[in-house]
C-alpha positions in Angstrom: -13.0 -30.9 -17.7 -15.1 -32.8 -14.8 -16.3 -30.5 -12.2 -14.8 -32.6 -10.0 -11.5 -31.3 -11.5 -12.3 -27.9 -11.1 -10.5 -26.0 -8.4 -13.4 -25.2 -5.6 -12.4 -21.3 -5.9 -12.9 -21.3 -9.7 -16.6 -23.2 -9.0 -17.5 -20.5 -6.6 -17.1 -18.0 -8.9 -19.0 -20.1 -11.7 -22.2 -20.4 -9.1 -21.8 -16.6 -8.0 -22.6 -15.6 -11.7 -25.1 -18.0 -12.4 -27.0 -17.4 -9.3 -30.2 -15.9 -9.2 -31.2 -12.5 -10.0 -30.9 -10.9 -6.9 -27.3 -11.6 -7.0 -26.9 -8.5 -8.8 -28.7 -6.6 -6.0 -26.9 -8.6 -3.3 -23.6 -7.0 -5.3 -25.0 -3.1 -6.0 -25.7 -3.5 -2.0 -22.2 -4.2 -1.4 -23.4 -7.9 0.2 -22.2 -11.4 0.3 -18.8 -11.1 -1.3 -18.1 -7.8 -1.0 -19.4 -7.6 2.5 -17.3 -11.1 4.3 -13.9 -9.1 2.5 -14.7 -6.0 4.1 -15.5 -8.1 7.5 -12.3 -10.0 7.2 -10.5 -6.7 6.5 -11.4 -4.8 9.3 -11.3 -8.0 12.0 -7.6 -8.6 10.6 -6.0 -4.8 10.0 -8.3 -3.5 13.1 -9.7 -1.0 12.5 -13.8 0.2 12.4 -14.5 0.1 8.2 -12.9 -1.5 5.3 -14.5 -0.3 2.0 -13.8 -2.2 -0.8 -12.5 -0.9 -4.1 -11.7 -1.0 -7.4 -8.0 -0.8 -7.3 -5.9 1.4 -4.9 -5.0 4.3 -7.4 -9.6 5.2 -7.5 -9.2 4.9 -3.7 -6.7 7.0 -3.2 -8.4 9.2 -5.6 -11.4 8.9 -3.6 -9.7 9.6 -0.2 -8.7 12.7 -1.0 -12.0 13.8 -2.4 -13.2 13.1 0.4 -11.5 14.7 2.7 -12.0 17.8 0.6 -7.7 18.1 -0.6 -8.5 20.0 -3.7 -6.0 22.8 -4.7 -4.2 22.9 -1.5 -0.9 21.1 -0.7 0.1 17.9 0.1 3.7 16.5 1.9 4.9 13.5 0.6 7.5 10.9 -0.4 9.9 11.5 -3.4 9.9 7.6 -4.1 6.9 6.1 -5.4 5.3 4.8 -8.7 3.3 7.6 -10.5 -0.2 5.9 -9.8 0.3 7.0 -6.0 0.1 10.7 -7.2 -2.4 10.3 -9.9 -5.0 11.7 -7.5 -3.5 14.3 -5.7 -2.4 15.8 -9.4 -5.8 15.7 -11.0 -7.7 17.5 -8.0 -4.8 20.5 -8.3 -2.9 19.3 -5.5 1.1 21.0 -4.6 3.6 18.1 -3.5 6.2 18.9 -1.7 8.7 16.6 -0.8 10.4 15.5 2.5 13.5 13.3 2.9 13.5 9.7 3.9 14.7 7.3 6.1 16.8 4.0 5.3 13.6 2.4 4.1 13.5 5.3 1.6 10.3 6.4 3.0 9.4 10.2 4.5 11.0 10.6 8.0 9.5 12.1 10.2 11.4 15.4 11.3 12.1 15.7 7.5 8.2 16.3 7.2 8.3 18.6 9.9 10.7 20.4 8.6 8.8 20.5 5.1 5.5 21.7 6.2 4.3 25.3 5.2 1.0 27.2 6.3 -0.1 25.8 2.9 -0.2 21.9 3.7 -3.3 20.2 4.5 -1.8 16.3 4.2 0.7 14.5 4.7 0.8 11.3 1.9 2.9 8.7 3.0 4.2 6.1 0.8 5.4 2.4 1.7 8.1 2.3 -0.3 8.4 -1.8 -2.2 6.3 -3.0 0.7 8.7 -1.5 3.2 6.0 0.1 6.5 7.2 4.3 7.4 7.1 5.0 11.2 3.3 5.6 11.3 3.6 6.2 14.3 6.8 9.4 14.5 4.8 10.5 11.6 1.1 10.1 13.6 2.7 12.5 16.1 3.5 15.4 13.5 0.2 15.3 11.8 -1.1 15.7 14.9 1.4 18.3 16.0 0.5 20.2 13.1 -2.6 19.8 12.6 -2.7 17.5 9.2 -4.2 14.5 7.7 -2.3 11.3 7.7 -3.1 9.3 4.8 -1.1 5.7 3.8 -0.6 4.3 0.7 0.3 0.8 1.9 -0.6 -0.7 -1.5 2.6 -2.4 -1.4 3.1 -3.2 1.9 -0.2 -5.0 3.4 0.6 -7.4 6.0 3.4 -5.3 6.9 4.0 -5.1 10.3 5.4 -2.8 13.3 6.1 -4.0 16.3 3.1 -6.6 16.7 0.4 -4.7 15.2 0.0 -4.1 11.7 1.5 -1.5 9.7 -1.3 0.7 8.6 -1.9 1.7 12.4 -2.7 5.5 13.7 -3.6 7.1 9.8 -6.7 8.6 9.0 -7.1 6.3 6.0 -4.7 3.7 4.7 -5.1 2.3 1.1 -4.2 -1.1 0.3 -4.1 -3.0 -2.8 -4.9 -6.8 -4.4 -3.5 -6.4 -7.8 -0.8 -8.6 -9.0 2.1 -9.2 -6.9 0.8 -7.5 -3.9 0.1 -9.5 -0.9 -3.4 -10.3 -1.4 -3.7 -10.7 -5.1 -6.6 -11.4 -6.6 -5.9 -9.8 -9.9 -7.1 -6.4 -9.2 -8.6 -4.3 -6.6 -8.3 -2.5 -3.8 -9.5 -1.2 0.1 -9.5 2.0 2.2 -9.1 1.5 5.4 -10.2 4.1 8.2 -12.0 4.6 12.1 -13.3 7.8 10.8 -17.0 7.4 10.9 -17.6 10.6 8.9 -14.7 9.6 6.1 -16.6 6.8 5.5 -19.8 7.9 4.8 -18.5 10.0 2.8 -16.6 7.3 0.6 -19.4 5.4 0.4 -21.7 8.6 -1.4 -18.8 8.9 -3.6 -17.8 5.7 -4.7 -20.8 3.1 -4.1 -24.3 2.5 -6.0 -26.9 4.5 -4.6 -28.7 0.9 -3.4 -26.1 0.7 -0.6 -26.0 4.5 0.0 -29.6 4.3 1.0 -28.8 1.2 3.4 -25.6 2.7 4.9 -26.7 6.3 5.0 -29.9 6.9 4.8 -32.0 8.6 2.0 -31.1 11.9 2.9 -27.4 10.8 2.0 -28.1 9.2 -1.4 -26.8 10.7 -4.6 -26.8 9.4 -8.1 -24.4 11.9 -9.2 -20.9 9.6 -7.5 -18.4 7.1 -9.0 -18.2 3.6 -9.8 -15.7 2.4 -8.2 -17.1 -0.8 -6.7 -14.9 -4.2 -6.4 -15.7 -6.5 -8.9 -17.6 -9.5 -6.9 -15.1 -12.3 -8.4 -12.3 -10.4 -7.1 -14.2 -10.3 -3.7 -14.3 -14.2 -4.0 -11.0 -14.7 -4.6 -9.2 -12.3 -2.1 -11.0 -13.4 0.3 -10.2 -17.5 -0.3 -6.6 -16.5 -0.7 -6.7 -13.9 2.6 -5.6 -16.6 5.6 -3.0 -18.5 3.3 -1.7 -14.9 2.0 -1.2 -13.9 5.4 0.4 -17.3 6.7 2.5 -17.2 3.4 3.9 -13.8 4.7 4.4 -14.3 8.1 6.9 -17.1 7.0 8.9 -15.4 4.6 9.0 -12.6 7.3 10.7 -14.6 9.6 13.7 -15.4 6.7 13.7 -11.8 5.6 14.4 -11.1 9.4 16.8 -13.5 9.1 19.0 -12.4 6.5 18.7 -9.1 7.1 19.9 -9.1 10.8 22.9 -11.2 9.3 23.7 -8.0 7.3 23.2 -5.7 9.6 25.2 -7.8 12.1 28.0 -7.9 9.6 27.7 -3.3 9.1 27.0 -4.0 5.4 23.6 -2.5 5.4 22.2 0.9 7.0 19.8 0.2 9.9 17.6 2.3 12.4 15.8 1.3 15.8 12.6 1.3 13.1 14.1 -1.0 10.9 14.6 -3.7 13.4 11.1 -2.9 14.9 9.2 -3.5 11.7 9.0 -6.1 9.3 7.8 -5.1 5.0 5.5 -7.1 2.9 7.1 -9.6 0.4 6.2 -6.6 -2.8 9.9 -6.0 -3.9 11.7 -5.0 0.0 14.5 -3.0 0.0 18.1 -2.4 1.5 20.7 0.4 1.5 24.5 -0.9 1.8 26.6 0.9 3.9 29.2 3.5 3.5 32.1 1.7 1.5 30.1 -1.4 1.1 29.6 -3.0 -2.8 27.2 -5.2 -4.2 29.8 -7.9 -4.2 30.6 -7.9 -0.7 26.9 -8.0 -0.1 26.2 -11.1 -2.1 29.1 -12.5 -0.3 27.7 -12.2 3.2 24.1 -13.1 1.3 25.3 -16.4 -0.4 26.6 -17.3 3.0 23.4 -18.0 4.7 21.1 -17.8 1.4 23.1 -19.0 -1.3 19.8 -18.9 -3.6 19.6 -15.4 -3.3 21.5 -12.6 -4.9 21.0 -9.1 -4.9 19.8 -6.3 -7.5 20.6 -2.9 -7.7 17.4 -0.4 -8.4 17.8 2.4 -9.9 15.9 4.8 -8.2 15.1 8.7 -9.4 13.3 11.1 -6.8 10.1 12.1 -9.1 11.1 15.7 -8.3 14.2 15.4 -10.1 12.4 13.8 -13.0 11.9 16.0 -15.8 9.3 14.0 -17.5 7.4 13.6 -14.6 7.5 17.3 -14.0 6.3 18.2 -17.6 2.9 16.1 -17.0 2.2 16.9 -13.1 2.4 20.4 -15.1 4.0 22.7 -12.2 2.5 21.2 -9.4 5.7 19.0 -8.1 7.8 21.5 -6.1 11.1 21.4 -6.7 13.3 20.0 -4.0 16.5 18.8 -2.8 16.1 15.6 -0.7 20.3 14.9 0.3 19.6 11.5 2.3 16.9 10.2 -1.0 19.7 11.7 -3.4 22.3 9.6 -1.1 20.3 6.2 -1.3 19.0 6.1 -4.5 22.8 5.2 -5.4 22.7 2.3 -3.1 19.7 0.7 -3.0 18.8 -3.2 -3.4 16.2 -5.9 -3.5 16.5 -9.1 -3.2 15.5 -12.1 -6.1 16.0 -15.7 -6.4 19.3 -16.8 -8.8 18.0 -18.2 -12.3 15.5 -15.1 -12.3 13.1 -17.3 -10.9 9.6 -15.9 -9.3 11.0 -14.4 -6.0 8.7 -16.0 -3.8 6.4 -18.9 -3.6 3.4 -18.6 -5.7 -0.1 -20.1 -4.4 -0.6 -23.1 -6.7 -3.9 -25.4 -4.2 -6.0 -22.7 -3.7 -9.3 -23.9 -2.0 
């Protein structure tokens, strides 16, 4: 193959590893890659850091280390793929669980209602890319004196309002593993305005070469994680960020769409939050109405998007999963959420007819 026919992205990376030998210093520093993501992270999702990770599961590891949530207890969200409580598990944490709301994700009162002299957190999950009410639950936290932490791996881009999703938490994690909104294979991002939080993330999870230029040598310790970004991840999340984004703000404005034509027609449950919010492409998700089937929702569907159809999930709170109980070994609380019980029975997402990719894959990236 002519270099000339070699996509420009895939040449970067080529000259990024055959560069000189302070590349590798320019990477332990957490420069040139590394450092425009993080820029482009924090100008885009506002916010005062972006520290770039590994994956989202070692940050949200790391995020709770941090913060010192070690044997203590945590409220959270009984929807969610296992790697969201891998953390809070292996540093002893108690989940307890809160109802949801019709985006299956913790509702605010519900945590309120949850919270015992014991909880130190409250872990909220973006359930298939769908955003919580960061900001009803913002106003607990602070209420009761908690952390707010966001697990928005599913759901960057994500938006409330005009702002984006991940507003008002102490730290929000976000991912760029396959099939998220920025994918570049694997990888990840905490994202904060706590000064101190940070600091503290980088002595935990960066090479003591950027500890000493972010914190000083009195902050430096060899003794921390690797949990640096790969650099050729950096690359390509970073070429892919501004088309992502453009990519989503599009389908956005379909979802919107079809949605408001099902709501409009009482065939799906809706909230002042729903309509107020908009979720990431990752796998978004509906609850039919009272009465409603899955046939007279592909009827309204295939009226104004005949190439869509809809899927049921089927959806188990984690408390009522005994496997997952055996190996959290006694640290999920046993619950009873009525309204997650309720809408784990009617629950859908959305994919193309033919089982075709259900949304536009980058194919020119430059």
């Amino acid at each position: 193959m002519s270099d000339s026919a070699i996509p420009p992205i895939v040449q970067r990376m080529a000259e990024y590893l055959n560069g000189p030998e302070d590349t590798m210093q320019e990477h332990l520093l957490g420069n040139g890659p590394t450092a425009a993501l993080e820029r482009r992270l924090r100008d885009y999702f506002g916010v005062r850091y972006a520290l770039a990770l590994a994956n989202a599961t070692s940050a949200l590891f790391a995020v709770q280390l941090a913060f010192g949530l070690q044997g203590t207890e945590i409220v959270t969200g009984p929807f969610a793929y296992g790697a969201s409580f891998a953390g809070a598990l292996h540093l002893r944490n108690r989940l307890r669980f809160a109802d949801v709301d019709a985006g299956l994700n913790i509702e605010a009162e519900a945590v309120r209602a949850t919270v015992t002299p014991r909880t130190r957190a409250i872990l909220s999950l973006d359930f298939n890319g769908t955003p919580a009410n960061t900001t009803a639950l913002r106003k607990v936290a602070d209420d009761c004196n908690l952390l707010l932490l966001v697990d928005a791996a599913q759901s960057a881009g994500a938006m409330i309002g005009n702002a984006p999703a991940t507003k008002g938490a102490d730290a929000t994690v976000i991912s760029f593993t396959f099939g998220k909104t920025i994918a570049a294979g694997e990888g990840g991002a905490i994202l904060t305005d706590n000064r101190e939080l940070y600091e503290r993330l980088i002595a935990l999870t960066q090479h003591p070469l950027r500890q000493k230029r972010d914190l000083s040598l009195k902050g430096f310790d060899e003794f921390n994680f690797n949990f640096r970004l790969h650099p050729l991840a950096a690359i390509w999340a970073d070429a892919v960020f501004n088309q992502s984004i453009e990519s989503l703000r599009q389908w956005q404005q379909e979802w919107r769409q079809v949605t408001n034509h099902l709501a409009s027609c009482g065939l799906i449950v809706s909230s002042e939050h729903f309509f107020n919010s908009l979720p990431s492409r990752f796998r978004p998700t509906i609850i039919s109405a009272d009465g409603t089937n899955i046939y007279d929702l592909n009827e309204a569907l295939h009226s104004i998007a005949p190439q869509l159809c809809l899927q049921p999930l089927a959806l188990i709170p984690v408390y009522a999963n005994r496997f997952q109980q055996r190996k959290a070994g006694g640290l999920i609380q046993k619950s009873h959420c009525p309204v997650a019980e309720k809408y784990s029975r009617s629950a859908f997402t959305f994919r193309l007819i033919l089982d075709k990719q259900p949304w536009t894959a980058f194919k020119d990236l430059r």
